[in-house]
N, C-alpha and C positions, 0 to 999 in steps of 0.2 A: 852478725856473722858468728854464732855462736853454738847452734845448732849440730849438735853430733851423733852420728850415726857409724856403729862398729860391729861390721861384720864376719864373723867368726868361722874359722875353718878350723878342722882336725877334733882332737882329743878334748878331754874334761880340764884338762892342765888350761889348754888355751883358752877354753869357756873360762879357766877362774883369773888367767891373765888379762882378760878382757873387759870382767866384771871390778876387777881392781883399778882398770886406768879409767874406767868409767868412773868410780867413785870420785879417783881422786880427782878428774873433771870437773865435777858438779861440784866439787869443794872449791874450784877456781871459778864457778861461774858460769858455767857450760851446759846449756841444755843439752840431755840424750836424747835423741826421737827415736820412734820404734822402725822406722822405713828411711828407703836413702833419698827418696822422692821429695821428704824434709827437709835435710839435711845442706848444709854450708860445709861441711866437712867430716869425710868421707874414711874411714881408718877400715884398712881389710889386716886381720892379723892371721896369718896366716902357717901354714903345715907344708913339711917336708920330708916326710914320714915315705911317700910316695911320689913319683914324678907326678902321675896324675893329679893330685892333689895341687903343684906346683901350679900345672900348666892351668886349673880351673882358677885361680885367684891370678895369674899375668891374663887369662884369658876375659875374668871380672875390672883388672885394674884398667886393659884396655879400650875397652868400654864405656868406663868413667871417664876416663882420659878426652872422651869424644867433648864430652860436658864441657873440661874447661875451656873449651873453641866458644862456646857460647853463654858461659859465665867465668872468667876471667879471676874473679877474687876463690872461686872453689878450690878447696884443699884436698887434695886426695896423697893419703900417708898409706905407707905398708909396713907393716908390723909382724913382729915374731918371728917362726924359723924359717921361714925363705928370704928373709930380711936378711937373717943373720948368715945364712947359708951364701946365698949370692953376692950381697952388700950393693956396690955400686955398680957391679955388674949389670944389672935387674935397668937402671938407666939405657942400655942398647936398645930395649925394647920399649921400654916406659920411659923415654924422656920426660916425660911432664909431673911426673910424681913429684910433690912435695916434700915428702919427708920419707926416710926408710930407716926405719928401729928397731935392734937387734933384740935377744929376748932378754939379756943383762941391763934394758934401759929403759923400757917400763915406763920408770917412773921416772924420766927425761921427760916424756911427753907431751904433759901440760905447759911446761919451759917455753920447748920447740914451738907448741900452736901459739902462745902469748907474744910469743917476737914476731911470725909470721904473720898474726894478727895485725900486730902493733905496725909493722912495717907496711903493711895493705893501707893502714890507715891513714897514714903520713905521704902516701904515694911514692914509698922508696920501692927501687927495684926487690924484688926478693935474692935475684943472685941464683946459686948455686943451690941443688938440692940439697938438703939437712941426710948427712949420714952418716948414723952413729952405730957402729954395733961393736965397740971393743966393751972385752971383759972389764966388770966392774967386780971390786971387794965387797959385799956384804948384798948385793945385788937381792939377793935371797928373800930378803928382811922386809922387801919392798914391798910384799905381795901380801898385804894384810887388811886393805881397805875392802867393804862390802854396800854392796845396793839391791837393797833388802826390798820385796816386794810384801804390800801389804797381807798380815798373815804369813809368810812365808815360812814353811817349817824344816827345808833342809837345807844345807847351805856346804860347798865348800871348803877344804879350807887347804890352803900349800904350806907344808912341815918339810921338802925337801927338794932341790931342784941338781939338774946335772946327773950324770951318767960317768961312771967310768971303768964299764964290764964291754967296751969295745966292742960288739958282737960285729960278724962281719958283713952282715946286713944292712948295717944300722948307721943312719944320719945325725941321729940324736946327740952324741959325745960332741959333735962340729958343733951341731945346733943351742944345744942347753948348756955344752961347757963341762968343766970336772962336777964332782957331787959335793953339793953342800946343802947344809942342814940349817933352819932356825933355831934358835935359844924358844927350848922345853919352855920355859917360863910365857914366852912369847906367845906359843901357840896356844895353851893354857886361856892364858888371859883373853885371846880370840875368840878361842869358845866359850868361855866365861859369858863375854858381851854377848854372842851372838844369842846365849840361851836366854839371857835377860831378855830379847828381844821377841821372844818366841820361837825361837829356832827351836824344834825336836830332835831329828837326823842331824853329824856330822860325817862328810865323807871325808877322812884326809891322804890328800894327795901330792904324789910325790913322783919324777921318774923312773927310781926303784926305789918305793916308798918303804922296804921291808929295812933298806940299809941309812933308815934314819939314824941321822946323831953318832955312827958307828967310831967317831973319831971324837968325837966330844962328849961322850959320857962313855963311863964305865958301865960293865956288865954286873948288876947288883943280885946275890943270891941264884947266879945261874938266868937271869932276866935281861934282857937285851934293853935299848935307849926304845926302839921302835914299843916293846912290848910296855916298859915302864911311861911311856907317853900315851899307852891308849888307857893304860888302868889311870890317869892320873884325867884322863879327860871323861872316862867312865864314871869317876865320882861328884862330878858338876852335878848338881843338883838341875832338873829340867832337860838335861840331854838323857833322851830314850833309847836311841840306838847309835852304834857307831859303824862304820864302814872303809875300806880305803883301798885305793888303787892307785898306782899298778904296783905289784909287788914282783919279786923275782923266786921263782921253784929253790936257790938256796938259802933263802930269806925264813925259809919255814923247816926251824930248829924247834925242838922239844917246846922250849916255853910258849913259842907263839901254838903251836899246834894247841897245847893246853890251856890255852888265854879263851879259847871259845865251850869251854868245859868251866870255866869260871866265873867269866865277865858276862852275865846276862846281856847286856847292853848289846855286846858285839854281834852283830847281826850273823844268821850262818850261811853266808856269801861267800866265795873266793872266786874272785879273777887268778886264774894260776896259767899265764903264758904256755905253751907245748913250742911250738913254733915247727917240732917236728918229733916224729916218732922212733924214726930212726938210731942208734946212737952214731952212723957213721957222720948222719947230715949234721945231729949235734955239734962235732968235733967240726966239721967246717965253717958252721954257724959259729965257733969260737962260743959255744954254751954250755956252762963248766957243770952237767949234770947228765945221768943216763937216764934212758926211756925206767930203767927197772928203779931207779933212785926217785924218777917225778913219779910214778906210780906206787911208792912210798908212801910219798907225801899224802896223795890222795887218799888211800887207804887208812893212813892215819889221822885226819881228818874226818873220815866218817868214821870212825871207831867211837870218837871224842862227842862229835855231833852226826848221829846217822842220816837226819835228812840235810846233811848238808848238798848245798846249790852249789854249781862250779861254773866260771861262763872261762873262755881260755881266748887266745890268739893262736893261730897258725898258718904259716906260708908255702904253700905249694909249689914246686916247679923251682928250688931254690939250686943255684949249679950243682949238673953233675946228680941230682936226686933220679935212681931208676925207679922202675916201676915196682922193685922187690925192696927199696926207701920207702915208700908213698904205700905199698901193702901193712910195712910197719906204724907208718902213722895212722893210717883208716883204722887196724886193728884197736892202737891205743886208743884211739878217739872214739871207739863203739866201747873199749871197757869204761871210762872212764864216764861216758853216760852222760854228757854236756849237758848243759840245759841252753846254757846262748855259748856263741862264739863268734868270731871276729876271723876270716879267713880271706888269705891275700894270698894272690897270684902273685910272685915275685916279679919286682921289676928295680930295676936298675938305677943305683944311686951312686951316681960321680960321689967319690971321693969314699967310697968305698971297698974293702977289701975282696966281698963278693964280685963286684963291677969288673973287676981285671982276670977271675975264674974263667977257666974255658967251660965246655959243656954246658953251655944253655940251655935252658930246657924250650922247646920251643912253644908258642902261644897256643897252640890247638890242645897242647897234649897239658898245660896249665891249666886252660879252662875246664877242662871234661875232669882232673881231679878235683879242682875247685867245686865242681855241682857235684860230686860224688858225696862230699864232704859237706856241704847243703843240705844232700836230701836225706844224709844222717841225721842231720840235726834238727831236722824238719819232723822227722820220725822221735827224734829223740824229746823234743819239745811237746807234742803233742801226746805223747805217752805220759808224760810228767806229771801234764796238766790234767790230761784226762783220769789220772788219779787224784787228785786233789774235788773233785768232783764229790759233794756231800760234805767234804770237812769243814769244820770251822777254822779260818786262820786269821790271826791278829795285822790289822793294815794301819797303818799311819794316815789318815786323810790330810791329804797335800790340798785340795780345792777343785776345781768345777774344773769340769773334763773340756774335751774339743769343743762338745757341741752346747756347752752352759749348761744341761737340762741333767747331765746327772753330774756324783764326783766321783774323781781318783785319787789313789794310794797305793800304796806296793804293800807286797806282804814282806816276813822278815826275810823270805828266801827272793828279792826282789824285784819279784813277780807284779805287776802294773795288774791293779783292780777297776773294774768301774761300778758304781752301785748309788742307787738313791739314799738321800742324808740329806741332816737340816744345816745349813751354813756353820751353826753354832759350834759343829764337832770338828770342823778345821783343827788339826793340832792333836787332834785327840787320838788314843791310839782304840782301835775299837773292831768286836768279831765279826766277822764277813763268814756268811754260809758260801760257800761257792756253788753254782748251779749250772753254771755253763762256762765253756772253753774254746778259745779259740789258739793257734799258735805261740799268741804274745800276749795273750790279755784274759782274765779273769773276769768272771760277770757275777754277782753273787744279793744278797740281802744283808742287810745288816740283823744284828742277832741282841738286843736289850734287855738284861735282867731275864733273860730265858726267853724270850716273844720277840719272833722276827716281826722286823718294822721292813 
């Protein structure tokens, strides 16, 4: 009964939360499978970002739950910010859950399965469900274990967790806790290993990755802790590019803007949030910048790197947003020229400052700006791409696509390649002619010593 299987809802954060208590598993002993149809024991971690997102993992757990009617020793655990969000609440619905673990305990986990185990074994009752979600001190530091797939060239890595810019949208502050940072040294040495390993890419992530360290290191020569930790990972020998998300629109002060005019490595990508175009929804949203301030930034970003990539988030239909709100965001969002984005219908999160706003925006009138904002981007995506059509651009081969028969790679602007290659170039960073386009995916040749292959 050892057999584990962890299935992952929300963000890049929880993918690296996941991949860590995986690790430290297989260090106790525990096989991972890849399917739950495998599995002795069952762990959904889960997101709270959105109600939806909620009700799909109590709507997974309940499901599972059928299971243990007819396998009895089965362990079914919930993990991360609905864990931490509801606690034992999450019981009225799921009596039969075995364990529920907050996003500060992680690395409790393997503890938790080892006694439950151990008591299975022995024929003691189990008792009461395991649940733990109180804040832990250095909680942070936890999140450093990897499960590296063979070849594997990009990886992860958390330098920062916790939120404490309260937006009045936002579940996250409940969810991840105040903000805290790893020891620079630490992360360092992370990537260190990981390059040893083959790793090319690191992405480092945070939930406002920009306000790394802000408290525990000094500003050196006008250089921020955030900017002083990429240049210090950009010198590892064997890491090619760097990347990291999520950042925050105040987070990009002079040095950072200039870090991508300096640091080759630094890929020219930015996730840069909007959330809204308006400055009045701003000011509600409790988001400490204006439409004319984020279009700053972008501007000054492409000055430094002109083809720089921009992918954003933003939420529509947020209280009290008219339709002369939602004109200012379409606007900003046609200047700024997307290439991906991430666009949410607002909805309603207890324990929230939005949640108690009158003026709701109603669901019809949600949806229909939401596809407005779609089929910019749809337009906006395609036009991108369809210029990139002839050029040569430098792709990282990650390994063998969906369907085996050919591989992919992103380019630096992190654009998803597909193209024929000999296994050998895995890791290798190599010219892609682009010959065709579609939305989200490049099709191209590879380009050697001047002679496409």
């Amino acid at each position: 009964m050892n057999r584990v299987h962890i299935k992952t809802y929300g963000c890049q954060m929880n993918e690296r939360d996941s991949e860590a208590v995986a690790a430290m598993l297989r260090a106790r002993g525990y096989r991972i499978v890849g399917t739950e149809d495998e599995c002795d024991i069952m762990l959904l971690n889960t997101c709270s970002v959105r109600d939806a997102a909620e009700q799909k993992a109590i709507g997974k757990a309940g499901y599972l739950s059928a299971r243990k009617k007819k396998q009895p020793d089965f362990v079914l655990g919930i993990l991360g910010c609905m864990a931490q969000n509801r606690g034992a609440a999450l019981l009225d619905q799921l009596p039969d859950v075995d364990l529920i673990v907050g996003t500060q305990k992680f690395h409790q986990v393997p503890d938790y399965l080892d006694n439950l185990r151990a008591a299975r074994a022995a024929g003691v009752p189990v008792g009461e469900t395991i649940v733990d979600i109180a804040e832990e001190a250095g909680s942070q530091n936890t999140i450093r274990e990897h499960v590296l797939a063979e070849k594997q060239v990009s990886a992860f890595v958390s330098i920062q967790q916790g939120c404490n810019m309260d937006c009045a949208f936002c579940i996250v502050p409940k969810t991840r806790g105040d903000e805290r940072s790893r020891p620079m040294d630490d992360i360092v040495r992370e990537c260190e290993q990981l390059a040893a390993k083959g790793v090319r890419e690191i992405t480092l992530l945070g939930q406002i990755v920009t306000s790394y360290g802000r408290r525990d290191y000094t500003h050196t020569g006008g250089i921020s802790p955030f900017v002083q930790l990429i240049e210090r990972v950009h010198a590892i020998p064997g890491i090619a590019r760097i990347r990291f998300t999520s950042p925050h629109p105040r987070g990009f002060k002079q040095d950072l803007v200039e870090a991508y005019g300096r640091l080759p490595k630094l890929c020219p990508y930015v996730h840069l949030p909007l959330q809204s175009g308006s400055n009045r929804i701003l000011k509600a949203m409790n988001r400490p910048y204006s439409r004319e301030r984020y279009q700053e930034i972008v501007d000054a970003l492409r000055a430094v790197t002109p083809d720089m990539y921009f992918s954003t988030d933003v939420i529509v239909g947020f209280p009290g947003e008219t339709d002369e709100d939602f004109a200012q965001t379409r606007e900003l969002f046609e200047a700024c020229n997307y290439d991906m984005a991430y666009i949410f219908k607002y909805s309603i999160r207890t324990g929230t400052v939005a949640a108690e706003l009158a003026d709701q925006v109603p669901d019809e009138v949600k949806e229909r700006r939401n596809q407005i904002l779609l089929d910019l981007l749809r337009a906006n995506s395609e036009r991108r791409n369809a210029a990139l059509l002839g050029t040569v651009e430098e792709v990282l081969v990650e390994g063998p696509d969906k369907t085996g028969q050919k591989f992919t790679g992103r380019t630096r602007g992190n654009r998803v390649c597909v193209f024929a290659a000999d296994p050998r170039l895995v890791g290798e960073l190599v010219p892609l002619k682009i010959e065709r386009a579609s939305v989200s995916t490049l099709y191209g040749s590879l380009v050697l010593s001047g002679v496409e292959v």
